[in-house]
C-alpha positions, 0 to 999 in steps of 0.5 A: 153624440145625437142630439137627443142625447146632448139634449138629456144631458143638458136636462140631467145637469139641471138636477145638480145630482152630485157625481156618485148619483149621476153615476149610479143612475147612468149605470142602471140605465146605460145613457142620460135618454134611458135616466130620463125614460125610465118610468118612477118604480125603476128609478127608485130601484137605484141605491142613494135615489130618494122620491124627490130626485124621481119627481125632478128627473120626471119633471127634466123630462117634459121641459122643453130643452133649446140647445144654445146657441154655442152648443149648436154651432159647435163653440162649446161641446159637452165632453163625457168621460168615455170622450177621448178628449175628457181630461184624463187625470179626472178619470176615475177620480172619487167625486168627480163628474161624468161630464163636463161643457167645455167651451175651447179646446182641450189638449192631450198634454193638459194632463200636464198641468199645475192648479194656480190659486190664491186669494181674491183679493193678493197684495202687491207681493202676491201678485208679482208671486203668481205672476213669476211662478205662472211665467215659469211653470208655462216655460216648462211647458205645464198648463195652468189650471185656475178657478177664473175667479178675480186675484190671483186666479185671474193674474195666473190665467193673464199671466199664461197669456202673456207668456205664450203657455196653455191655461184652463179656467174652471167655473163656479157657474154655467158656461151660459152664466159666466162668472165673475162678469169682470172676466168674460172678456179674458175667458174669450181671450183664453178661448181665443188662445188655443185653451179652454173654459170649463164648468162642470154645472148647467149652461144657465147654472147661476154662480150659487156660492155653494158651487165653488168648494163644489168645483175646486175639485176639478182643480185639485184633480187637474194638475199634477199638483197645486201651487197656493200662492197667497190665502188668508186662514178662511180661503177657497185655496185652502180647500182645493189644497186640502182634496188635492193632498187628501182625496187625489195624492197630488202634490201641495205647494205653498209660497211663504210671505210676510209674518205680519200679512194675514193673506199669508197665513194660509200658505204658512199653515199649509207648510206647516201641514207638510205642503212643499215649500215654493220659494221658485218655479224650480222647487216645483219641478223637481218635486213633480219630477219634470225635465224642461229643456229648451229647444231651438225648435218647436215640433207640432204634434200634427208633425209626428207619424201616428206611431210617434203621437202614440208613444208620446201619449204613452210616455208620462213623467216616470221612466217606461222601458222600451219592452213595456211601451212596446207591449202597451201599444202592440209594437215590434219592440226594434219600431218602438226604439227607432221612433222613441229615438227620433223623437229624444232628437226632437226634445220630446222624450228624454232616454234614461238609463237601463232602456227607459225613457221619459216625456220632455215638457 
């Protein structure tokens, strides 16, 4: 991406358009240099446009725009969706931004992933509750994805840490305006780890309450599916459940507490909804389907021929015959066995019956 494009999109995300009108005006004309070069009359053409967005996409444009500083050295890095590292469970996802700022790095089996959440304020039980599922869930290789929010965010987010696992904090702020001020130190950690902080708003953007239903939706679109662990009745839990199981046909799991805890009420009305019940790391994978097998040895993905990092890319959580990777990826379907072969020998695929095979986390 050049300059004056990275440039024009940093002005665009100034806007806080919601996704669907970013959509359309990237649509009609092509790149976030051409939105901000149109002239009044051609932006009005565009459906759900009013004359107040004219006027601010007019005044983004003459603002003077100073990349910062982490932007510049390559730290951070903004991702657009046609990027082949833009997360790929949010392509095409209703709602969703066509871009995100990205500080860390993003992982291509980040698709595996499971949203951790709960209240900001968890018991004892909760606590412990988040800490044993997120230890679990990373030991089956899943990425946990969290809101970076103080409780059981946090915890999950440390806990990953602790356990040698992957995990993503997703903001209610701008990269430049991290939030909540008490966590910076641990979003460095998760940078530092191999993971990634990210946020879908403006670097500078401030952390507008407004903002954090906004962004649960990146969460609920994430993972496979969203684990809540604790959450009172009125909680932001509560809503990523909600779009995760209505808007993204992702799986709801909620773990049950006390009766008499009023931080538990909300994972009892989820259950009650017809979220899966969680009493153990185990009930979520089987749910999601996924096969964990420990290996004696790890085997990096750099140490894979290009063919076999194809496959792997390829394989998912169902069973895809051999015929139809084969044809997917243009090979001889003989190639295709041999290097699906290789790579069940090395614990990250799993053959299933009648020639069809599975990816191993």
């Amino acid at each position: 991406m050049s300059r004056e494009e990275l440039c024009a999109w940093l002005r665009l995300l100034r806007l806080d358009f919601s996704p669907n009108k970013l959509r359309g005006l990237l649509e009609q004309f092509g790149d976030a240099a051409s939105v901000l070069r149109a002239s009044a009359s051609a932006l009005r053409e565009v459906s759900g446009v009013r004359e107040a967005d004219v006027a601010a996409i007019e005044r983004v444009a003459r603002e003077p725009m100073d990349l910062p500083a982490p932007l510049e050295s390559g730290e951070a890095r903004l991702v657009v969706e046609t990027d082949a590292d833009f997360p790929r469970p949010l392509i095409g996802a209703p709602d969703i931004p066509p871009a995100l700022l990205v500080w860390g790095e993003l992982q291509e089996r980040d698709r595996f992933a499971i949203g951790v959440v709960g209240t900001r304020q968890p018991s004892a039980y909760g606590r412990m509750v988040a800490e044993r599922f997120t230890r679990d869930l990373c030991a089956a290789g899943l990425t946990i994805v969290s809101g970076g929010a103080l409780g059981v965010d946090a915890v999950a987010h440390r806990t990953a840490l602790e356990a040698g696992g992957r995990t993503i904090a997703i903001l209610g702020s701008g990269l430049g305006s991290l939030y909540p001020a008490e966590n910076r130190a641990l979003f460095r950690r998760i940078v530092e780890s191999g993971g990634a902080v990210v946020s879908q708003y403006a670097w500078d953007a401030p952390p507008d309450q407004w903002r954090f239903p906004v962004r649960n939706r990146l969460i609920a679109a994430w993972g496979l599916g969203v684990l809540v662990v604790e959450a009172p009745e009125q909680s932001g839990a509560l809503i990523t459940a909600r779009f995760a199981a209505a808007e993204y046909g992702r799986e709801v799991f909620a773990v049950p507490g006390s009766i008499d805890n009023p931080k538990s009420r909300g994972c009892h009305a989820l259950i009650k909804d017809g979220a899966a019940l969680a009493e153990s790391a185990e009930d979520v994978l089987s749910v999601l389907k996924i096969a964990a097998e420990p290996r004696e040895r790890s085997t990096s993905l750099s140490l894979l021929t290009e063919v076999q990092e194809q496959l792997l890319s390829a394989l998912d959580l169902e069973p895809r015959h051999v015929d139809a990777l084969a044809r997917q990826l243009g090979l001889a379907v003989h190639v295709a066995q041999a290097e699906l072969t290789m790579l069940e020998m090395q614990g990250l695929a799993r053959r299933m019956p009648g020639g069809a095979f599975v990816r191993v986390l």
